[in-house]
C-alpha positions as CSV (number, residue, x, y, z in Angstrom):
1,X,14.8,20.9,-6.4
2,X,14.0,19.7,-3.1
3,X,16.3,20.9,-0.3
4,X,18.2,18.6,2.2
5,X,15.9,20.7,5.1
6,X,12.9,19.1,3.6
7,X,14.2,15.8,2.7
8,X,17.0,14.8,5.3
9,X,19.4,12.4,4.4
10,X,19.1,10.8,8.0
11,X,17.0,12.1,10.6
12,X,18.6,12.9,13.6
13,X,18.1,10.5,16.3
14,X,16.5,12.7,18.8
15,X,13.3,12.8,16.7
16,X,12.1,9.5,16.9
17,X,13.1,9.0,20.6
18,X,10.8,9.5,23.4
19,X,12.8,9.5,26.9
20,X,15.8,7.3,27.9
21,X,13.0,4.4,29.1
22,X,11.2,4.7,26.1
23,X,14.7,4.2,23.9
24,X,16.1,1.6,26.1
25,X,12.6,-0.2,25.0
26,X,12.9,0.6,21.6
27,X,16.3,-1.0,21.1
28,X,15.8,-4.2,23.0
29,X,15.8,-6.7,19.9
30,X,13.3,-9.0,21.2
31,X,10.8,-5.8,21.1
32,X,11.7,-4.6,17.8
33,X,11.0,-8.6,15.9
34,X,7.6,-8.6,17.7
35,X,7.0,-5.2,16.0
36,X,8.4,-5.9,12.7
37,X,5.8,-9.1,12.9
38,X,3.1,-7.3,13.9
39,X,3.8,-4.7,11.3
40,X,4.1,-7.4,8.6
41,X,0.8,-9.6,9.6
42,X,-0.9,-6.8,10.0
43,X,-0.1,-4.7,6.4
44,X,-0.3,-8.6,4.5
45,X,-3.8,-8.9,5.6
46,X,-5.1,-5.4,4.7
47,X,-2.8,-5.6,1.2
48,X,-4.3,-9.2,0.5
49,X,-7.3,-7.9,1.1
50,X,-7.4,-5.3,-1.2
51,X,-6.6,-7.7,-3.9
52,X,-8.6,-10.0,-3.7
53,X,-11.1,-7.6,-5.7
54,X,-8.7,-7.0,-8.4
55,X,-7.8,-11.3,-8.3
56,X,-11.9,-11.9,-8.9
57,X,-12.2,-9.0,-10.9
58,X,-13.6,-11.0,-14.3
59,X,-16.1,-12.9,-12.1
60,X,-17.5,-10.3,-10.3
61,X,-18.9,-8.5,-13.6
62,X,-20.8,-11.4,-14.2
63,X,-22.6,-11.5,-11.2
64,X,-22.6,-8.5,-10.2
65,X,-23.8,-6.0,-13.0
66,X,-26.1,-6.8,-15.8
67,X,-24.9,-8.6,-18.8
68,X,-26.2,-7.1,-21.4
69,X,-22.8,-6.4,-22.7
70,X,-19.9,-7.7,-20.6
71,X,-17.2,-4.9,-21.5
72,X,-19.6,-2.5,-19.4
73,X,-20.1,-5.0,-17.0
74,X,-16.2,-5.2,-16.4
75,X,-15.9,-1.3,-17.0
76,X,-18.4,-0.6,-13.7
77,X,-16.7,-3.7,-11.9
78,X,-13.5,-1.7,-12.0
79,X,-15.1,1.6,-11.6
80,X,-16.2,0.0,-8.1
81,X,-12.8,-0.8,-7.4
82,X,-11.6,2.8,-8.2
83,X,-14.0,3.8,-5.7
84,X,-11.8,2.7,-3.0
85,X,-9.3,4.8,-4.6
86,X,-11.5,7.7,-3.9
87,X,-12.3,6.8,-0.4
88,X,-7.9,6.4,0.3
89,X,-7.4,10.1,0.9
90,X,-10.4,10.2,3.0
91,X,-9.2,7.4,5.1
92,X,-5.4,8.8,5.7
93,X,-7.0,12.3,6.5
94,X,-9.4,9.8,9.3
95,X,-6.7,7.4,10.5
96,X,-3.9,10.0,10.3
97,X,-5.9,12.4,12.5
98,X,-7.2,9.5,14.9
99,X,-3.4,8.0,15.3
100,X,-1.7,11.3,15.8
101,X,-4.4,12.2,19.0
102,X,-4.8,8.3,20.7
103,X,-2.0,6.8,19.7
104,X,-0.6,4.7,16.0
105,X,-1.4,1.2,17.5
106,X,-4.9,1.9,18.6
107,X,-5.8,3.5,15.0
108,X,-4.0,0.4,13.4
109,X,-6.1,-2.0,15.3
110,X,-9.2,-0.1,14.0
111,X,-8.0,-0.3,10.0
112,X,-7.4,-3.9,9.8
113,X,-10.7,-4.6,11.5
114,X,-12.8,-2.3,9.1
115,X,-10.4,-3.8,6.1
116,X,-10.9,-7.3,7.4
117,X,-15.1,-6.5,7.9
118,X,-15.6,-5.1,4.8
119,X,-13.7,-7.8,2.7
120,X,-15.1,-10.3,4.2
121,X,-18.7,-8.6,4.2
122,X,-18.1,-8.6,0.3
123,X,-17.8,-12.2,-0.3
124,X,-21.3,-12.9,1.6
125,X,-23.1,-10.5,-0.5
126,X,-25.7,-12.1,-3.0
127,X,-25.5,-11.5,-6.5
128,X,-27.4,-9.3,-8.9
129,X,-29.6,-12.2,-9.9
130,X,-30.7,-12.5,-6.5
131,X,-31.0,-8.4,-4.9
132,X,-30.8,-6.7,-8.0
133,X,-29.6,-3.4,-8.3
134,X,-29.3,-3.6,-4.2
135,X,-25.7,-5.6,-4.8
136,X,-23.2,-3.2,-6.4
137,X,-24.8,-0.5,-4.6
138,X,-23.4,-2.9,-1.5
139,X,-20.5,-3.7,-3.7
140,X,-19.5,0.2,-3.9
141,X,-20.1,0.8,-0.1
142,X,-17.9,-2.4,1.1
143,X,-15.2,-1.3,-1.3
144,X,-15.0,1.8,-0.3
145,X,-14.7,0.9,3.3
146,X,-11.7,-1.1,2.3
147,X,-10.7,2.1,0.4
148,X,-11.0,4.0,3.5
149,X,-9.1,1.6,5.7
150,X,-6.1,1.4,3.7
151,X,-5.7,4.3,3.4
152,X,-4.6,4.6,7.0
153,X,-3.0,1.6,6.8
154,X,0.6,1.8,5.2
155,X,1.4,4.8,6.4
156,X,0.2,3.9,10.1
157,X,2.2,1.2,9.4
158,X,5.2,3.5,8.7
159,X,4.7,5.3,11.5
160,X,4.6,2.6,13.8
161,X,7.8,0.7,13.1
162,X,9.4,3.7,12.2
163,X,9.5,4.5,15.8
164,X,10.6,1.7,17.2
165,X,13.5,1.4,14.2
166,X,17.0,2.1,15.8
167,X,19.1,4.8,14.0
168,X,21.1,4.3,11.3
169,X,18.9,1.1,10.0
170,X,15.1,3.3,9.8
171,X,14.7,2.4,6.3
172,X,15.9,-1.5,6.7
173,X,13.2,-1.7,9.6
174,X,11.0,0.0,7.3
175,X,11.2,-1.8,4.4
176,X,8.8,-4.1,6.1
177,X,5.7,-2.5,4.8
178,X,6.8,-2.2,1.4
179,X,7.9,-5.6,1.5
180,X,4.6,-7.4,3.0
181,X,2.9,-5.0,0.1
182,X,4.5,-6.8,-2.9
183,X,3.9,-10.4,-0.6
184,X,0.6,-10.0,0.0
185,X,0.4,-9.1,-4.3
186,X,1.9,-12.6,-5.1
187,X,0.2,-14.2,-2.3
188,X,-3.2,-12.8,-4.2
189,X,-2.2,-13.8,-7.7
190,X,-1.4,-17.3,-6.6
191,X,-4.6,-17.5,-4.7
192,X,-6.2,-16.2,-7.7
193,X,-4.6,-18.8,-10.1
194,X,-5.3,-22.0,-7.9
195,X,-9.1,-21.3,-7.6
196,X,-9.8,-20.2,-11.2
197,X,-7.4,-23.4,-12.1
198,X,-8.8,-25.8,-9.9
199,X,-12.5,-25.0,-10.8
200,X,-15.1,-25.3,-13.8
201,X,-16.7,-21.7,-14.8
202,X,-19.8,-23.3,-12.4
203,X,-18.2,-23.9,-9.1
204,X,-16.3,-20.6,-9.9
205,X,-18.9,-18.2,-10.4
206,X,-21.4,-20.2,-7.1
207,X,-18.6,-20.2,-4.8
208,X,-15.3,-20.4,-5.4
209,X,-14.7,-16.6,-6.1
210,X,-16.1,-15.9,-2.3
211,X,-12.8,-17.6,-1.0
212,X,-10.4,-14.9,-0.8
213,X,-12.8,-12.5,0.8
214,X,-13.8,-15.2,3.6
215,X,-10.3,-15.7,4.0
216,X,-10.2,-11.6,5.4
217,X,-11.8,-13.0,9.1
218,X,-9.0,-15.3,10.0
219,X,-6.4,-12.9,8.8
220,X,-7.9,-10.6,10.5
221,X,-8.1,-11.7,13.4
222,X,-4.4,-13.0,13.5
223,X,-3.5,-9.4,12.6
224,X,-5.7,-8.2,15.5
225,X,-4.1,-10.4,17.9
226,X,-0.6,-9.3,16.5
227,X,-1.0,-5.3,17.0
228,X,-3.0,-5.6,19.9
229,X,-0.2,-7.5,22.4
230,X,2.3,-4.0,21.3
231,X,2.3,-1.0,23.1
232,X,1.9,2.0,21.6
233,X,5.3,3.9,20.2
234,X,8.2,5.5,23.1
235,X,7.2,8.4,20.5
236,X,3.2,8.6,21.4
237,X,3.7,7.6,25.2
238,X,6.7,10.4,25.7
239,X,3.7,12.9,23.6
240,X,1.9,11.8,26.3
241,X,3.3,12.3,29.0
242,X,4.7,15.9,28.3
243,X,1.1,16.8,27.1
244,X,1.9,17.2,23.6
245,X,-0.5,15.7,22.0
246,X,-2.4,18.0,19.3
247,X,-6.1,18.6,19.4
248,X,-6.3,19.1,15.4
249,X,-2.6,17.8,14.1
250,X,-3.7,17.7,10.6
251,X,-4.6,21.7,10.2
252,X,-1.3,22.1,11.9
253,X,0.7,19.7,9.9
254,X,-0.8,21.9,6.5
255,X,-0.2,25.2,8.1
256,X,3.8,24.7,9.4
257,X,4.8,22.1,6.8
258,X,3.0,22.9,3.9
259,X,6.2,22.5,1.5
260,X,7.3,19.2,2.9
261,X,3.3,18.1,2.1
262,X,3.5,19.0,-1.4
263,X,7.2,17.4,-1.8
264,X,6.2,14.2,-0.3
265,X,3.1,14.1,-2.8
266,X,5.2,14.2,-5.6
267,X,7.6,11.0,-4.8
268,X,4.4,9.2,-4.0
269,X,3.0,9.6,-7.2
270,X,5.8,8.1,-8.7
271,X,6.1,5.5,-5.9
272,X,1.9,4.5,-7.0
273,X,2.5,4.9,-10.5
274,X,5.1,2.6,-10.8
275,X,3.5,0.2,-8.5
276,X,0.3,0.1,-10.0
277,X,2.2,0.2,-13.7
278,X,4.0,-3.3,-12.7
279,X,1.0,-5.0,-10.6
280,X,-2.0,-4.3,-12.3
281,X,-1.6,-2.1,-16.0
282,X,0.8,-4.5,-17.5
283,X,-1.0,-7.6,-16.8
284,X,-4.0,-6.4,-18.6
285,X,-1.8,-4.5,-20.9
286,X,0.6,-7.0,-21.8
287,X,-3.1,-9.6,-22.9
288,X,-5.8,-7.4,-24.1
289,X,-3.8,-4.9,-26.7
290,X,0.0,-6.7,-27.2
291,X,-1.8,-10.3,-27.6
292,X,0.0,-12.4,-24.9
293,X,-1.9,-15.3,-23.2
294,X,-3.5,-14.5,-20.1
295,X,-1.2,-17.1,-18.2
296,X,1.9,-15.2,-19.9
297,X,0.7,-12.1,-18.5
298,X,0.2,-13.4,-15.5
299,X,3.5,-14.9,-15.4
300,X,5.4,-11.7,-16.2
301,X,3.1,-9.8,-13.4
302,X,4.2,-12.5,-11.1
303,X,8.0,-12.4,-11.5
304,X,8.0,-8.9,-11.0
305,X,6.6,-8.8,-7.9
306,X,8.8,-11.4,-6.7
307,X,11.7,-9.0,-8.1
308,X,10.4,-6.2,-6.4
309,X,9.9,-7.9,-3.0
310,X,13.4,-9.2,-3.6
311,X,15.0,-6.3,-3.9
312,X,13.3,-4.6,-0.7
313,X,15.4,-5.7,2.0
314,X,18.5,-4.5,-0.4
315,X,17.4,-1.3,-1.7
316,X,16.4,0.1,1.7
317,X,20.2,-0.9,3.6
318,X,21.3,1.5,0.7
319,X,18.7,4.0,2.1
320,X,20.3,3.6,5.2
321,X,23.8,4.3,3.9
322,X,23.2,6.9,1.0
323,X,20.3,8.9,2.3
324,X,16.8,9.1,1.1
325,X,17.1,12.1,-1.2
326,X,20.0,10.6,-3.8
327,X,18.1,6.9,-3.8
328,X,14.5,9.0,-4.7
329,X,16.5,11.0,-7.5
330,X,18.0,8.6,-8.9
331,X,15.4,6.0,-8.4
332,X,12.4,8.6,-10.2
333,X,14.9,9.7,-12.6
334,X,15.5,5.7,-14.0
335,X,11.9,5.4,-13.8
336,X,11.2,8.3,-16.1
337,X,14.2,6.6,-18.8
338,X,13.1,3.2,-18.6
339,X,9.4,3.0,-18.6
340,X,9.5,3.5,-22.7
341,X,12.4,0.9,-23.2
342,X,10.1,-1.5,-21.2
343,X,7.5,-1.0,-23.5
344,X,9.0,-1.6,-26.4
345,X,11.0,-4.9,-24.4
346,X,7.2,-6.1,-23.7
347,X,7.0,-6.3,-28.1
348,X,9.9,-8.3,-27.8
349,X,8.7,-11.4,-26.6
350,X,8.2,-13.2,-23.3
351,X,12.0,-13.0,-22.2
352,X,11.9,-9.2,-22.9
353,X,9.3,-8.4,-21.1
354,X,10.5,-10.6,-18.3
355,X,14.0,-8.8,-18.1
356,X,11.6,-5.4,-18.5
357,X,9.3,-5.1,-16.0
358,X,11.7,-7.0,-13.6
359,X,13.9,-3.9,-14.2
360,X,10.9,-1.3,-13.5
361,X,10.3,-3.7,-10.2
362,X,13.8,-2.7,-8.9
363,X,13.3,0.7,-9.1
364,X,9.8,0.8,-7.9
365,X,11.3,-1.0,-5.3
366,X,14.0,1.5,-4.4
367,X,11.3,4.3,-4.4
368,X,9.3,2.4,-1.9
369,X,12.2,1.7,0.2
370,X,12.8,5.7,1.0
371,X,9.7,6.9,0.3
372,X,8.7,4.9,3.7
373,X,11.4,6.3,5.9
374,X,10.7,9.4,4.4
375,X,7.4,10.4,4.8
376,X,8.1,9.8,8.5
377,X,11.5,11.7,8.2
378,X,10.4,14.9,6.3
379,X,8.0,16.2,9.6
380,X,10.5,17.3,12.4
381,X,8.6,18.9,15.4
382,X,10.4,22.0,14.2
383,X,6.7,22.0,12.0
384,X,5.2,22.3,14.6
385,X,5.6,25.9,17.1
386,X,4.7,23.8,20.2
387,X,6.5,20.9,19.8
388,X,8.7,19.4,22.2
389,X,12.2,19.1,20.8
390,X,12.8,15.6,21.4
391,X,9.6,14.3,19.6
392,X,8.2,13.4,16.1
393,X,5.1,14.8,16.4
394,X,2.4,14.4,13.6
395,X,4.0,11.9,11.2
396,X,0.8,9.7,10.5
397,X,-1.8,12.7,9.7
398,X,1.4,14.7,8.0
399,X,2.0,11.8,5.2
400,X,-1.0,9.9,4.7
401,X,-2.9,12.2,3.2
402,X,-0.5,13.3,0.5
403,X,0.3,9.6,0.1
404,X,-3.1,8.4,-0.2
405,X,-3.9,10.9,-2.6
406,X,-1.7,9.7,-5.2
407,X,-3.6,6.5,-6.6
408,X,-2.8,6.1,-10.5
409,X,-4.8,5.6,-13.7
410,X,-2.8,2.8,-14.2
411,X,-4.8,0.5,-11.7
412,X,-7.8,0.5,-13.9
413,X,-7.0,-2.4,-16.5
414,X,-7.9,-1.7,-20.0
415,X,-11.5,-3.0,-20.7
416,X,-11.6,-1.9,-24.2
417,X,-12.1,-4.7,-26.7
418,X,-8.8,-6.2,-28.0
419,X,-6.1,-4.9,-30.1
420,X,-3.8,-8.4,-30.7
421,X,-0.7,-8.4,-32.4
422,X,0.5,-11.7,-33.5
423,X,2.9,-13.5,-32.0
């Protein structure tokens, strides 16, 4: 049972205030919007980028990887994609490290270019037919630099608006990157379904499935711009100034807060698990083994990301007023009773599985919600034995690693042949 030491309710307000210039800054409201926007642009474009992979996922097994039998061909396709997976922890453990010792704007600047790069590297590549086994070797690289990147990104993002948020609305400020997370996931499955809609196989497969990864340099650079006219947190300049700055904050952050680490890595692996059950699993779930139509799937997958972005903005003012530890229980707890029920819903029929994984959306949702503040929250400079007692000292390289860490087995979509029940 986790302790209200290592998951506070509310954190006090000293810890996320620099001095009284740096928290006269923080609470001016024009200051906070341009940081919520920034924060938003910024964690859309690296989300959106990510899935834009998973959107073209069907295509790029057929030009990317021989077809001499296309369920391989989609089983490496998605093996590539876990690969960025694999490259997350890496990343947080990079970007963590880097925003803790320069500063959280600098290192967020740095993961949407890489993101932004590599995605749009991806759809310039040529195709199998053309390089041979030369392109998913590419394929792999690119995506794991978008693995890498992201891995820094959301809980940079954290970070950042985290301390800028006023006390007493952290988790409502917070809710931003969540929230931009399940936008950027409806933003990718429309994209997805006007291209593959609005195009024969032909066009698709020659062009038409590069669009969402040349759409990564515009975004990019909008997101760029964003960050890059924000200065750094009142947090990280008050480090500054008092010299407290760490040489190696992650070694430090394992060493003093080892049990808030391990505590935080279990709520994220509920918070990914649930994410990637609604966004991803059930889609392929609910066409390849229950025998829904693609579109149906896609439908369902749809509405409950609009119920989960939805409920954001709701579930984190509860944050706000109830504490982060009784929304996590309680939120983890309904996730462990309901997944089963939502299964069964899905055999229902279409309204079932609507009302079902809308339900699981809510409580993703509400996970998300404190999980942000949270991981920000749970790493008091009382971790650290040098720390000044005004500051939040290591929250990036504390949380993104065990955050990061936690990708699920549910993103890879079933690849096996089909199972169909009638309908």
């Amino acid at each position: 049972m986790t302790t209200d030491s290592t998951l506070p309710r509310s954190a006090p307000g000293d810890e996320t205030r620099g001095d009284g210039t740096a928290a006269e800054a923080a609470d001016a409201p024009r200051v906070r919007r341009k940081v919520a926007l920034a924060t938003a642009v910024g964690n859309f474009v690296e989300w959106f980028d990510s899935g834009a992979y998973a959107i073209m996922s069907a295509t790029i097994a057929g030009l990317f990887f021989p077809q001499y039998d296309k369920t391989a061909a989609l089983l490496a396709t998605w093996a590539v994609f876990a690969g960025g997976f694999i490259a997350r922890p890496l990343g947080a453990a990079f970007f963590g490290r880097y925003g803790d010792r320069i500063g959280r704007n600098r290192m967020l600047a740095l993961s949407v270019l890489c993101m932004s790069g590599s995605t749009l590297l991806i759809g310039l590549l040529p195709s199998y037919a053309t390089i041979g086994i030369v392109a998913p070797v590419l394929l792999f690289l690119l995506r794991a630099v978008q693995g890498f990147s992201t891995g820094g990104e959301y809980t940079g993002a954290s970070a950042f608006i985290m301390e800028y948020a006023p006390e007493g609305r952290r988790a409502r400020y917070a809710s931003v990157v969540p929230l931009t997370v399940g936008l950027a996931s409806v933003a990718g499955a429309l994209t997805g379904l006007v291209i593959t809609s609005s195009l024969d196989e032909a066009a698709l497969e020659s062009w038409g499935w590069r669009i969402p990864f040349l759409l990564a340099g515009p975004l990019g650079l909008i997101g760029l711009y964003l960050r890059s006219r924000i200065e750094d947190t009142p947090v990280f300049r008050a480090m500054e100034r008092r010299e407290a700055v760490q040489e190696a904050p992650l070694r430090e952050a394992w060493r003093a807060c080892r049990r808030q680490v391990l505590t935080l890595f279990g709520y994220s692996i509920t918070n990914a698990v649930g994410y990637y059950l609604m966004s991803s699993y059930m889609i392929s779930y609910m066409s390849e083994e229950v025998g829904y139509t693609k579109s149906q799937a896609m439908l369902v997958g749809f509405v409950a990301m609009l119920a989960y972005s939805a409920a954001c903005p709701f579930m984190a003012a509860a944050s706000d007023r109830y504490g982060r530890r009784p929304m996590l229980l309680a939120a983890c707890g309904g996730f462990a009773v309901a997944t089963l029920p939502v299964f069964w819903l899905i055999g229902t029929g279409l309204a079932g599985a609507l009302v079902g994984t809308a339900v699981l959306a809510v409580l993703v949702a509400v996970i998300g919600t404190s999980n942000v503040p949270a991981m920000v929250e749970m790493f008091p400079s009382s971790c650290g034995p040098a720390a000044p007692p005004s500051a939040t000292r290591r929250p990036t390289s504390c949380s993104a690693v065990p955050h990061r860490s936690s990708p699920p087995v549910w993103s890879q979509p079933s690849a096996v042949p089909s199972r169909r029940a009638s309908t």
